[in-house]
Backbone as CSV, one residue per row, in Angstrom:
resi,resn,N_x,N_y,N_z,CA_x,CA_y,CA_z,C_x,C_y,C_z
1,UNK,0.829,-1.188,0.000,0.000,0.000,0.000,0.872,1.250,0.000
2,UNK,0.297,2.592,-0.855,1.160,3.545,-1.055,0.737,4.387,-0.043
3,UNK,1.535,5.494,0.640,1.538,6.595,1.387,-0.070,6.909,1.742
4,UNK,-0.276,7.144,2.691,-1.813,7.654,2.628,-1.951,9.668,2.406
5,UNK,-2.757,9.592,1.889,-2.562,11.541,1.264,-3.822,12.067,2.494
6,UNK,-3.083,13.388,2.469,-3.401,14.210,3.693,-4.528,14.789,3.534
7,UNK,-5.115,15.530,3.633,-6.477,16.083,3.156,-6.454,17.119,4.377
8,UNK,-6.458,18.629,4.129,-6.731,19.970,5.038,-8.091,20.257,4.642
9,UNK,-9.020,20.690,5.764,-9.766,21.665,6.011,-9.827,23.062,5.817
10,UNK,-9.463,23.668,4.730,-9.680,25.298,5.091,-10.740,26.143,5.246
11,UNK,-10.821,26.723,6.074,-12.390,27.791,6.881,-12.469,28.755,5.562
12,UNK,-13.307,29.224,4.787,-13.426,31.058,4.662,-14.711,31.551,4.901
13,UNK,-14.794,32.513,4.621,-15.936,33.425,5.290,-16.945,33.437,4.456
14,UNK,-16.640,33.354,3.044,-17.284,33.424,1.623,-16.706,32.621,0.817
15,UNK,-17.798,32.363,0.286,-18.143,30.870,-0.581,-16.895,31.243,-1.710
16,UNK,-16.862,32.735,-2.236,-16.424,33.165,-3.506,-14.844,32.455,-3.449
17,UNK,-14.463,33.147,-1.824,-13.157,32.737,-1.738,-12.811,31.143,-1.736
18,UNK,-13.777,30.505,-0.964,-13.501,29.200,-1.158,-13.335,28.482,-2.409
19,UNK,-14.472,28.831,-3.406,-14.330,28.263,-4.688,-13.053,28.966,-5.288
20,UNK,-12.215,30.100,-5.452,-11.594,30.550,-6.101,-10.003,29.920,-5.041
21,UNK,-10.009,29.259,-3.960,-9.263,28.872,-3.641,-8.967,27.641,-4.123
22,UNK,-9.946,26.974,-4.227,-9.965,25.756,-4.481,-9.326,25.743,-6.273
23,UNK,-10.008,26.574,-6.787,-9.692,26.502,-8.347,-7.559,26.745,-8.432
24,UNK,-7.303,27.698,-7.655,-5.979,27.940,-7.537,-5.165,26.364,-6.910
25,UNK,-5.395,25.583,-5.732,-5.087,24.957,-5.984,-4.999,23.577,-6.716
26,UNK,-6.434,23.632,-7.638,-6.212,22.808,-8.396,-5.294,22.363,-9.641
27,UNK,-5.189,23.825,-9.834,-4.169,24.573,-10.953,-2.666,24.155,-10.482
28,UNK,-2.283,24.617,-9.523,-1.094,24.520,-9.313,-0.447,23.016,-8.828
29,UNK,-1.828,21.738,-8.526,-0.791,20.198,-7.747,-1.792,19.609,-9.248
30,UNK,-2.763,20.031,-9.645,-3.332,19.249,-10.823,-4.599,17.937,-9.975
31,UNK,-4.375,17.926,-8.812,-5.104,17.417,-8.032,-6.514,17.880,-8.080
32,UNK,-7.769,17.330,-7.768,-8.935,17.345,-7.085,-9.112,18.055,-6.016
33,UNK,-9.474,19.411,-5.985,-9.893,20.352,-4.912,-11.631,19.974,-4.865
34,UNK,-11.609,20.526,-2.855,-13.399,20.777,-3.161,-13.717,21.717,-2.560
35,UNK,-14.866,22.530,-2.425,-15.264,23.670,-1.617,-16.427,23.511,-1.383
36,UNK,-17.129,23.670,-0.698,-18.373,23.621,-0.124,-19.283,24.968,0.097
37,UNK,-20.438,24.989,0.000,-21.569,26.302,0.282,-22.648,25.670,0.774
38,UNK,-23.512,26.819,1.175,-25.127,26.743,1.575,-25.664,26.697,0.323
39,UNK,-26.697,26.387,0.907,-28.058,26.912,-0.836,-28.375,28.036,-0.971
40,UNK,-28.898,28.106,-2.321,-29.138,29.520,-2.529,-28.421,30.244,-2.947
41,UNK,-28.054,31.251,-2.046,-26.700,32.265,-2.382,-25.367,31.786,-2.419
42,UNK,-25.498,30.298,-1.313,-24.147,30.477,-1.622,-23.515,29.714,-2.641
43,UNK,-24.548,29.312,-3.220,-24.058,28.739,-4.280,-23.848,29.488,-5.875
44,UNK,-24.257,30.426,-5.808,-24.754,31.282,-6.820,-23.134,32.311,-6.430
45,UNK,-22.367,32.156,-5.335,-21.368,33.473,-4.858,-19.930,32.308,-5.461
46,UNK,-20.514,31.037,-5.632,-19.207,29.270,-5.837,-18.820,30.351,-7.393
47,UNK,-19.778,30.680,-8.156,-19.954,30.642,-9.311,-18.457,31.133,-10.003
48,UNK,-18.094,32.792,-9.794,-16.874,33.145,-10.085,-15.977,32.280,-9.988
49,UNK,-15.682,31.048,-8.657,-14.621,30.491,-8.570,-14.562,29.380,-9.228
50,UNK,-16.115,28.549,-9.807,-15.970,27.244,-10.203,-15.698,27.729,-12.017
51,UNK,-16.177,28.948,-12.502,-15.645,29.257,-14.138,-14.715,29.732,-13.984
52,UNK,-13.698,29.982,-13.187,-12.303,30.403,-13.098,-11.552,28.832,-13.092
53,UNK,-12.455,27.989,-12.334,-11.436,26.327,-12.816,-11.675,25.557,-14.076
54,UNK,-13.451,26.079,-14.375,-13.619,25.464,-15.816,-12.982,25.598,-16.715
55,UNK,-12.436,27.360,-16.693,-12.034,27.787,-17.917,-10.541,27.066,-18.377
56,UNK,-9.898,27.037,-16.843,-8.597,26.707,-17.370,-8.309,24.551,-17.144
57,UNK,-9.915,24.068,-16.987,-9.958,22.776,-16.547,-9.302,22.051,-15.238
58,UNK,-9.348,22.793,-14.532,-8.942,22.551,-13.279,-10.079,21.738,-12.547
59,UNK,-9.391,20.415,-11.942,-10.527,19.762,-11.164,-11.176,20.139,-9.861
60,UNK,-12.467,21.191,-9.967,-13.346,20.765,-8.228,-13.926,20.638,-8.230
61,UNK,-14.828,20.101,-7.354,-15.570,19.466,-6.982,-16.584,20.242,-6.151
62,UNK,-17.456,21.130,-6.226,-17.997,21.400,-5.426,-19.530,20.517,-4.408
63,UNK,-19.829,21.180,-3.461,-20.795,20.648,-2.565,-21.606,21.722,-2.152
64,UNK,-22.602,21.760,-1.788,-23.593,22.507,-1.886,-24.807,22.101,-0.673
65,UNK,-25.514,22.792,0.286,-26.597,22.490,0.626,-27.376,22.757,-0.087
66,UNK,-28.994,22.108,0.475,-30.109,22.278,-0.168,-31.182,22.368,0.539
67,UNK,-31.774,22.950,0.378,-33.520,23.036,1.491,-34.201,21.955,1.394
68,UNK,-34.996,21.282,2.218,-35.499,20.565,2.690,-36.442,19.928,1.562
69,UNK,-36.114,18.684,0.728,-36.643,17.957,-0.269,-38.429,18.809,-0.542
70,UNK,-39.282,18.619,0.488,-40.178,19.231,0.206,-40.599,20.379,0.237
71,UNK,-39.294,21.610,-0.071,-39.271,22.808,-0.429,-39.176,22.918,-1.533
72,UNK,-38.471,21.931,-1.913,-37.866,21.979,-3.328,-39.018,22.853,-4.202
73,UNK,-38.568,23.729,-5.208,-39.380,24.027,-6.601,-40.365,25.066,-5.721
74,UNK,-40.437,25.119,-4.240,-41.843,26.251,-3.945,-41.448,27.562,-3.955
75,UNK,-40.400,28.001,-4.086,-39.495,29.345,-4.051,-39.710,29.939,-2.917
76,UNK,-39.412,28.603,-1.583,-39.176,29.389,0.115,-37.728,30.083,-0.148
77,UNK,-37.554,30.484,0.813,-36.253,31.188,1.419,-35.126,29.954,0.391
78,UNK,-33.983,30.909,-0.299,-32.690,29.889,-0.375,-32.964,28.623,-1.514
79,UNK,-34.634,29.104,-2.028,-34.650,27.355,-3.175,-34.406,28.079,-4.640
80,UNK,-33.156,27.692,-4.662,-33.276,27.951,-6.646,-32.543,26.290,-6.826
81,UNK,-33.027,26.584,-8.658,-32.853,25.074,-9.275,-30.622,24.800,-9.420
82,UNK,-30.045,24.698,-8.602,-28.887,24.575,-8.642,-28.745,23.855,-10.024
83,UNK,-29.250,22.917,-10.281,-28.736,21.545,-11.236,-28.455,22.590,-12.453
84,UNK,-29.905,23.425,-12.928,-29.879,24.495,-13.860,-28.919,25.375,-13.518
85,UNK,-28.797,26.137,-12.689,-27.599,26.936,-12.547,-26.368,26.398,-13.025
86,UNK,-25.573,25.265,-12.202,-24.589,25.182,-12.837,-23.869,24.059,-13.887
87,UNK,-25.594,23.857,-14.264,-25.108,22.612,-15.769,-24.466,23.196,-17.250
88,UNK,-24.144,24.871,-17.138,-22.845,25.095,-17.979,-21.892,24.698,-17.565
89,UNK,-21.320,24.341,-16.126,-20.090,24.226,-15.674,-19.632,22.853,-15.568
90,UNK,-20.956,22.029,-15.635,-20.365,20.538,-14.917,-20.760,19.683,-15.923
């Protein structure tokens, strides 16, 4: 069995930075980055950082919450159609 690989946690405050972190280091080890958001906005704030990795094909992976299955589609607080949002990117 080979080396086991490390995996860090990094905190940010905004989604933007996370995704645009993640895209930087995907760029630079060629590795699989991921970043994570809420629904809603914060997925809509991923956006700048996940077409900053598309463009140059950088792998991440993002994750995303979602409101409560039977919110889905009623336009409560935080429900937009993610899949539509970012099926240019993925």
């Amino acid at each position: 069995m080979g080396k086991a690989e490390q995996h860090s946690y990094i905190a940010c405050r905004h989604e933007m930075n996370a995704a645009l972190m993640a895209s930087a280091e995907a760029k630079l080890t060629g590795k699989m980055t991921v970043c994570t958001a809420t629904s809603g906005s914060g997925i809509t704030v991923l956006l700048n950082g996940l077409v900053d990795a598309w463009q140059d094909k950088a792998p991440v992976f993002a994750i995303t919450g979602q409101v409560e299955r039977t919110q889905i589609g009623t336009g409560t607080a935080q429900d937009i159609n993610q899949q539509q949002l970012i099926a240019p990117l993925a």
